[in-house]
DRENDO-1510 file (C-alpha; in Angstrom, 1 decimal, always signed):
<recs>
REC; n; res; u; v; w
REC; 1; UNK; +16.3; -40.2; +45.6 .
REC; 2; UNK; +13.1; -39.4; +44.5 .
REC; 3; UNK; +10.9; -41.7; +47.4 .
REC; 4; UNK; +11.3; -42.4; +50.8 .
REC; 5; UNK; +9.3; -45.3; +52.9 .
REC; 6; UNK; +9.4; -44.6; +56.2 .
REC; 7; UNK; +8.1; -47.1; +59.0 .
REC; 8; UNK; +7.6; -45.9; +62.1 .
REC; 9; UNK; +5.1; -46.3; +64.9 .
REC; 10; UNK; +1.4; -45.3; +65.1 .
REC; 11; UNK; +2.3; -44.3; +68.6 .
REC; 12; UNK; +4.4; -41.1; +69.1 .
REC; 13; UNK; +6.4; -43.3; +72.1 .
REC; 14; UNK; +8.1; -42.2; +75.5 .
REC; 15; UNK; +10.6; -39.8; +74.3 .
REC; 16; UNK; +10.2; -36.0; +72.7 .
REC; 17; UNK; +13.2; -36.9; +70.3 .
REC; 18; UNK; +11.1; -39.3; +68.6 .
REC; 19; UNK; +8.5; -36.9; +67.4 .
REC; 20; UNK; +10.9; -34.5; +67.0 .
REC; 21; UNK; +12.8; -36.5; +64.3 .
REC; 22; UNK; +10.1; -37.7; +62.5 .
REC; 23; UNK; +8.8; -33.7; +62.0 .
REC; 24; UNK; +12.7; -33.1; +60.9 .
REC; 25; UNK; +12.6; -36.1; +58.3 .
REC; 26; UNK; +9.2; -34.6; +57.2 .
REC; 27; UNK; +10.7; -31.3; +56.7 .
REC; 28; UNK; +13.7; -32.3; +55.2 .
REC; 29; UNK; +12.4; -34.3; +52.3 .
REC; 30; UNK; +10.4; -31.7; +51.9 .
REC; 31; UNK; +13.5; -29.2; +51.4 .
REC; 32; UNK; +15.3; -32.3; +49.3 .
REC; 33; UNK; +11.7; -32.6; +47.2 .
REC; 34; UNK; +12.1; -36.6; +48.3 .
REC; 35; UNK; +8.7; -38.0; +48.5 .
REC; 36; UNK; +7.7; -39.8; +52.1 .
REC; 37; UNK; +5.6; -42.9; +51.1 .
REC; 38; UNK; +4.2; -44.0; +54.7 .
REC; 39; UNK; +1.4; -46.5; +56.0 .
REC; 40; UNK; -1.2; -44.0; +55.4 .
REC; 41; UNK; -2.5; -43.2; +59.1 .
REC; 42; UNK; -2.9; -40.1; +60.9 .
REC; 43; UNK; -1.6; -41.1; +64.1 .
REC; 44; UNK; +1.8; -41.1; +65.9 .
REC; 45; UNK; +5.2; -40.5; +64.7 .
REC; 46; UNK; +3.6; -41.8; +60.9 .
REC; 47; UNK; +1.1; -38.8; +60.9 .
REC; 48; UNK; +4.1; -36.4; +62.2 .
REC; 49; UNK; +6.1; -37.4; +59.5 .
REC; 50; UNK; +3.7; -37.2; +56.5 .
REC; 51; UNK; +2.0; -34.4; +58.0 .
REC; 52; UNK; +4.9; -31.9; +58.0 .
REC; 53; UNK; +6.4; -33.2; +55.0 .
REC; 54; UNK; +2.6; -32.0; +53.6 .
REC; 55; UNK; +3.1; -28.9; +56.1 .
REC; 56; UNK; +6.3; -27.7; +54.1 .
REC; 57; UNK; +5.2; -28.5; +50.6 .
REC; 58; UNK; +6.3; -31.6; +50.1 .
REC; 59; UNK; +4.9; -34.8; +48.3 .
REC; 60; UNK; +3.0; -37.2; +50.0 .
REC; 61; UNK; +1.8; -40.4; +49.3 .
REC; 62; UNK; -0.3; -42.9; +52.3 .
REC; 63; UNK; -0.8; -46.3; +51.9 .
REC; 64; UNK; -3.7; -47.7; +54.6 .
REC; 65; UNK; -5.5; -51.0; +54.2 .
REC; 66; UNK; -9.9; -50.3; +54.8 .
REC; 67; UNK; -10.1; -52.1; +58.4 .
REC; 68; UNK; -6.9; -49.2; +59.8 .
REC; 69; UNK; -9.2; -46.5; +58.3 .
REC; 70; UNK; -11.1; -46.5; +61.1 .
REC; 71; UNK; -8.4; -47.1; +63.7 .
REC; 72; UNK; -5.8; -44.5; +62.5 .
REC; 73; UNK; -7.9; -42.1; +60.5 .
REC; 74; UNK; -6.2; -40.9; +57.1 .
REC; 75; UNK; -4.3; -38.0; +56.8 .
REC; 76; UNK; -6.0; -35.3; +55.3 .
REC; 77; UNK; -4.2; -33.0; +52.3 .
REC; 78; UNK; -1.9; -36.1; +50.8 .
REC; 79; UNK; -2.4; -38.9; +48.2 .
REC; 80; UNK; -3.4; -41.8; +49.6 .
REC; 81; UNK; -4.5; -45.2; +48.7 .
REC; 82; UNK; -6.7; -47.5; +50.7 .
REC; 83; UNK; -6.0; -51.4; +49.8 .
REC; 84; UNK; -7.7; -54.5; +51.3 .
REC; 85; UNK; -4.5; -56.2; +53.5 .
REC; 86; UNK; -1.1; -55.4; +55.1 .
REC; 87; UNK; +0.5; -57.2; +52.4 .
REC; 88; UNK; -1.3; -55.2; +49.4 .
REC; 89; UNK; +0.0; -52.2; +51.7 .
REC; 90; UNK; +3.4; -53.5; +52.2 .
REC; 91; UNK; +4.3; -54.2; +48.3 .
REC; 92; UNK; +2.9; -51.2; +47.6 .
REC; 93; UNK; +5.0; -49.2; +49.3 .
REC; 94; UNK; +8.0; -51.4; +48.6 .
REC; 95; UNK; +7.2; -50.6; +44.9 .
REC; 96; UNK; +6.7; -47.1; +45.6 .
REC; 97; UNK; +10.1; -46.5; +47.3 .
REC; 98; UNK; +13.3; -45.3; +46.0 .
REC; 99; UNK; +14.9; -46.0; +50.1 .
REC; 100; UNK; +13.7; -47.0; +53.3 .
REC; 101; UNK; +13.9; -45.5; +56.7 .
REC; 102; UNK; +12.6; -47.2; +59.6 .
REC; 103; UNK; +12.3; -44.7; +63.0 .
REC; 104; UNK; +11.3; -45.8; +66.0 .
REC; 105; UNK; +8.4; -47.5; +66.1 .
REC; 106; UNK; +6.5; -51.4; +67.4 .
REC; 107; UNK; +6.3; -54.7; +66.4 .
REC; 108; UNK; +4.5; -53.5; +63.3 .
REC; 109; UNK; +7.6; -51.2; +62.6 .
REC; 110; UNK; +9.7; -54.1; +63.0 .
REC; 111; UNK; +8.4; -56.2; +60.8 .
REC; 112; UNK; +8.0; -54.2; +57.7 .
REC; 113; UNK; +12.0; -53.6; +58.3 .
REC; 114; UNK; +12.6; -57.3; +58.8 .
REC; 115; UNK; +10.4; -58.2; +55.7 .
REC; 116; UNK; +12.7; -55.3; +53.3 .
REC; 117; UNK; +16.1; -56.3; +54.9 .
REC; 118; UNK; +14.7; -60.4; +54.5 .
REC; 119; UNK; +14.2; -59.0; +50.8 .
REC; 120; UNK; +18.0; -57.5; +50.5 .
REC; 121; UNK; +19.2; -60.8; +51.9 .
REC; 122; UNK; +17.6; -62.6; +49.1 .
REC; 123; UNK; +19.0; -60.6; +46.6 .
REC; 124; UNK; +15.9; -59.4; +45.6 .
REC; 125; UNK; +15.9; -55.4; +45.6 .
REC; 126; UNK; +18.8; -53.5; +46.7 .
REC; 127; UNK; +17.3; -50.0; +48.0 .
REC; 128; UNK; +19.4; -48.4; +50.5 .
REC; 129; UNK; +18.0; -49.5; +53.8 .
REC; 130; UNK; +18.7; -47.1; +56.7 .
REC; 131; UNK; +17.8; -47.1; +60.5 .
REC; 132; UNK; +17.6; -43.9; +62.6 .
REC; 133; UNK; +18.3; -44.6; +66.0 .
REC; 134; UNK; +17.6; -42.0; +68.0 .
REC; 135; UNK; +18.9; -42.0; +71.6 .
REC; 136; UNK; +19.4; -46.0; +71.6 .
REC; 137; UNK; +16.4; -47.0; +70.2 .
REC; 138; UNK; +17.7; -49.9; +67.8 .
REC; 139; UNK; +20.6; -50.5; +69.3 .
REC; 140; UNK; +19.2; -54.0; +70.4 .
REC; 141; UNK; +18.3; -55.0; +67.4 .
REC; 142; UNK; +21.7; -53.9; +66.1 .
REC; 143; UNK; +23.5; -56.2; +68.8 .
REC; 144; UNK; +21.0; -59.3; +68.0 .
REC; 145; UNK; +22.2; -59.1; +64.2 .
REC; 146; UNK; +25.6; -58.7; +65.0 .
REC; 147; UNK; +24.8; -62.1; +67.6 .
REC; 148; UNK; +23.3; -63.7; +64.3 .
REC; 149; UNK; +25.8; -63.5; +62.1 .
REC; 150; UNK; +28.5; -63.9; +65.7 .
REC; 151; UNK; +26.9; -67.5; +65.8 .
REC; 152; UNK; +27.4; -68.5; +62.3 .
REC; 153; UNK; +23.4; -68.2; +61.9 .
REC; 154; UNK; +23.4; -64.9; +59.1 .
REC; 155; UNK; +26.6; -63.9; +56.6 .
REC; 156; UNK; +28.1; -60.7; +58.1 .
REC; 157; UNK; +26.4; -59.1; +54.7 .
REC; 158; UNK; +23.4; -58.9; +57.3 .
REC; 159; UNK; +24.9; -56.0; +59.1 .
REC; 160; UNK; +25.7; -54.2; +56.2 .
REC; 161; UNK; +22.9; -54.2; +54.4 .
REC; 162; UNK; +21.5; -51.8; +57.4 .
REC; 163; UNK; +23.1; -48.5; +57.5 .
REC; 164; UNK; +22.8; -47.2; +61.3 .
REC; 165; UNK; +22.6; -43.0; +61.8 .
REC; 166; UNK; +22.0; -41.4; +64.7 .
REC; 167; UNK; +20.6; -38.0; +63.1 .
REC; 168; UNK; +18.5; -36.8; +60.5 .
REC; 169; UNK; +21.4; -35.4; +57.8 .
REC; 170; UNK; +23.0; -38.8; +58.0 .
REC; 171; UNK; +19.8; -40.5; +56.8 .
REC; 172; UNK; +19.6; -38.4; +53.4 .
REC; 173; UNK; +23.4; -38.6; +53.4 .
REC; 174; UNK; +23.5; -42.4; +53.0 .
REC; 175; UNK; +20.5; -43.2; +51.3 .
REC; 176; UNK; +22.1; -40.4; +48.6 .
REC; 177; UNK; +25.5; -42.5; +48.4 .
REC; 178; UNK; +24.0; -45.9; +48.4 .
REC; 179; UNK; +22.3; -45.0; +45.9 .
REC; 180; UNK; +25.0; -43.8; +43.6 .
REC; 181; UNK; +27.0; -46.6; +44.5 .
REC; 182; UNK; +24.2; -49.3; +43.5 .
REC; 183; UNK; +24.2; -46.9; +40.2 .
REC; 184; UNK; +27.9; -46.7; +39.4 .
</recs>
């Protein structure tokens, strides 16, 4: 895995774990040399990520569209690229991105995971897509799939095509063995 997407929130949230994982996934691709592409910003768990992946010597690569400049700031010391919409910014780091690792985060997080698992669904990529779920945080959304596909509404495929972990060496662990596997 040479490029990671993360999504997470612009906000560092409620609970120390948060920001603590997101400096640990920074680190660690760091460590693994794994590029973290991210939304570009400064701010939040997306600017502890990015920022101590850049910390620890690792690749960095932003991807803001102009109007957040203002709002989030840009992180200082990584490659970054400014573009003109959230969609420009979204395919961009879909194209970008070996994997996908969505932390905890808004509606803003939410919907760039949607959008890529949507994409999986369709059969249109098949990068490993994994969620970290730190103390609980996605286990809603992992009970309203499961009540999808429990009411006939989504193939059980849905649930599969997310890979749940609840710490940071189980997110390079799976991404690393989807991988292969989509190789093989």
């Amino acid at each position: 895995m040479k490029s990671l997407c993360v999504y997470c929130g612009s906000r560092p949230g409620t609970d120390p774990a948060f920001k603590e994982a997101a400096i640990t996934v920074g680190k660690e691709a760091a460590k693994r040399g794994c590029r973290i592409v991210y939304g570009g910003g400064k701010l939040g768990l997306m600017g502890a990520t990015a920022g101590a992946a850049r910390d620890a010597g690792g690749p960095v690569f932003g991807v803001i569209p102009d109007f957040l400049v203002e709002l989030e700031g840009v992180l200082e010391g990584v490659d970054h690229k400014i573009v003109t919409n959230m969609h420009e910014r979204k395919m961009m780091m879909y194209e970008e991105s070996d994997a996908f690792l969505t932390l905890p985060g808004g509606i803003g997080t939410l919907e760039e995971l949607i959008e890529v698992l949507s994409w999986a669904r369709l059969g249109l990529h098949r990068k490993p897509l994994i969620v970290l779920n730190i103390n609980g945080f996605w286990s809603p959304l992992k009970e309203l799939l499961d009540h999808f596909v429990e009411k006939g509404l989504a193939d059980s495929e849905l649930v599969n095509d997310l890979k749940f972990v609840d710490s940071v060496d189980e997110v390079f662990e799976a991404a690393e063995r989807s991988i292969l596997r989509e190789r093989a």
